[in-house]
N, C-alpha and C positions, 0 to 999 in steps of 0.2 A: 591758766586763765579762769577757769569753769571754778575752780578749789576755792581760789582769793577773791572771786569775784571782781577783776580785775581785768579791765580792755587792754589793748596793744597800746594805745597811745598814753597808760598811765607810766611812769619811770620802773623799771623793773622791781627799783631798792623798794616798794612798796609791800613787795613781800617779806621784808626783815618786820618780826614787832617789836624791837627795839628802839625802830624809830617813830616818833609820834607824828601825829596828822600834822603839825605846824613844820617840824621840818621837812616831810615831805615834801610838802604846799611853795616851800621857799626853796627846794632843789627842783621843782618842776619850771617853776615861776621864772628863776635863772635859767632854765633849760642847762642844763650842768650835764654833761654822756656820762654814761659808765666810767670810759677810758680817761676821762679828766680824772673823775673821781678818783683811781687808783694811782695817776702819775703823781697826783697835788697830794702838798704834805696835810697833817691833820688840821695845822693852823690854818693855812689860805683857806678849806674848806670851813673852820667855824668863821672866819673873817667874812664869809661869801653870804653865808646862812644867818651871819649876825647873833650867831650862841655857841662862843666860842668852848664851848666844854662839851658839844655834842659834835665839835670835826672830829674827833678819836675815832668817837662810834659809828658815825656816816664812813670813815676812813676804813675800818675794820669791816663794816659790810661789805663796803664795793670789796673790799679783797677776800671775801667770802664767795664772793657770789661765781658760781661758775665761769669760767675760760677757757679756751684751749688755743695754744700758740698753736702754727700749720706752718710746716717747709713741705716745698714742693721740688721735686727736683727731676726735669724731663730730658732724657735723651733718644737721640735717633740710633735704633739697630739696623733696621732696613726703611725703603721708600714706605714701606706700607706698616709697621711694626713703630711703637715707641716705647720705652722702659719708662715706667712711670713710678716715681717713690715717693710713698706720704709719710712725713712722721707727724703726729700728733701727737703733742706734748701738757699735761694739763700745767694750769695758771693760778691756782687760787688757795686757799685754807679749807 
């Protein structure tokens, strides 16, 4: 945050500089999450933004941008004891 000069409430994808101030402006504007970002193909995203030649690179960021899938899986050995297993898995390019 301190690096980019960049608040919480700005969209993460603000740290790519591949993307410029106007499409920022027009994925915040949408409020468009991350997780849209990477389910939606590249076209509904330039469809959304209205510069259909920059959904690739908006598309390729979100899947740049860090993730990690989480399975949790809890069982009881005794009343007082639980066996607890995390796998963290990463998500991204």
């Amino acid at each position: 945050m301190l690096d980019n000069q960049q608040w919480d409430f700005n969209h993460p994808l603000r740290q790519h500089k591949h993307l410029t101030q106007e499409v920022m402006e027009k994925i915040e504007k949408a409020k468009i999450s991350m997780d849209t970002l990477r389910e939606t193909s590249a076209d509904e995203i330039g469809a959304w933004i209205k510069f259909q030649k920059m959904g690739a690179v908006v598309k390729r960021c979100a899947e740049e941008f860090p993730q990690l899938d989480l399975e949790v899986s809890i069982q009881p050995i005794t009343r007082n004891v639980l066996r607890v297993r995390i796998l963290l898995l990463p998500n991204f390019r």
